[in-house]
N, C-alpha and C positions, 0 to 999 in steps of 0.2 A: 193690264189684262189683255190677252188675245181675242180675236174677233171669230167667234166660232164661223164657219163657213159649212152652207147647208151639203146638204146629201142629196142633189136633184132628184137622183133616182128614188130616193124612198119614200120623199112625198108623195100626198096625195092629191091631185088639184080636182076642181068643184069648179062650172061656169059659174060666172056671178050671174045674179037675179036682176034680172031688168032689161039684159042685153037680149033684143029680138035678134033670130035669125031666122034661117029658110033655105030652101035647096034653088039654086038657079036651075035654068032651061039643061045643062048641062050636069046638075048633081052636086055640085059643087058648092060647099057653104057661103052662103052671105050675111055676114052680120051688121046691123043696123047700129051704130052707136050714134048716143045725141049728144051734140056738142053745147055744154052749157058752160056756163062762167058768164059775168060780164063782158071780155071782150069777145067770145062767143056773140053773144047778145045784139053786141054794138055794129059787130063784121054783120049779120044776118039783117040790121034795120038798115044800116047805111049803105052796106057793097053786095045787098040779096045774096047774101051765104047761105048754103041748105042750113035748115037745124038738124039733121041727122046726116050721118057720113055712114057709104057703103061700104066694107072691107070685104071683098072679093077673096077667100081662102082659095089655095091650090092644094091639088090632091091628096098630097102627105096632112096639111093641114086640115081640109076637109075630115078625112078618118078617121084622124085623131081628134076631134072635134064631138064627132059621136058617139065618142066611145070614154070623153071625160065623164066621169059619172060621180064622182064624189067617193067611190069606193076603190078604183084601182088605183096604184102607183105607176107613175112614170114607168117605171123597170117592167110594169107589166101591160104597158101601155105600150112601149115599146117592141117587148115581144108578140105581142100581137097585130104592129108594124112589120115587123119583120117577117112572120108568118104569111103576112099579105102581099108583101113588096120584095122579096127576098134582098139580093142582092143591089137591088135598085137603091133601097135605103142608109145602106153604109157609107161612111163611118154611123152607124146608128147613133151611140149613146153620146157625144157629141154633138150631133143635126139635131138629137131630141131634145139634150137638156137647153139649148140655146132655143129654141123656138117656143118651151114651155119659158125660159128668162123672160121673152119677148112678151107673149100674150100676158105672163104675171105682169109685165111692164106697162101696158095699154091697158090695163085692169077688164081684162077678159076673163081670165081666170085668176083664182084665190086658193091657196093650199088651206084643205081641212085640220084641224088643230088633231 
């Protein structure tokens, strides 16, 4: 059996529930993720490791960040990058579907069924 392979653009992504974030001094997203697991755990008692980690988004990311809602698709996600950034953002639907891979990868966000 072949390995169906998705449709970046027609998903839908949804932040996950739990991840705080907030605008820095400059506008710009900062998400808060808490590192748990046991060797999580173990680094934080024995080598004072934060238990939360900042991830500092940049601008393209910021944008799109605001704008994941659970209701648009990528492709319209996108266009409404482009609208904003014109030519700044190209190759567009490649820069997009690899940074929506990424955040699905970090479980920032989750495609709605």
């Amino acid at each position: 059996m072949k390995k169906q392979r998705k449709n970046y653009l027609d998903l839908i992504p949804e932040r996950v529930p739990g991840i705080t974030w907030g605008k820095g001094e400059d506008g710009l997203i900062i998400l808060e993720v808490e590192n748990r697991g046991v060797f999580n755990r173990i680094a934080q008692r024995l080598f004072k490791r934060p238990q939360y980690t900042k991830v500092h988004m940049e601008k393209y990311g910021s944008f799109l960040w605001l704008l994941i809602d659970g209701r648009r698709t990528v492709m319209e996600l996108a266009d409404l990058q482009r609208e904003a950034f014109g030519e700044e953002v190209e190759p567009l639907y490649p820069r997009i579907v690899k940074y929506i891979q990424i955040m699905e990868s970090y479980h920032f966000i989750r495609f709605v069924n």
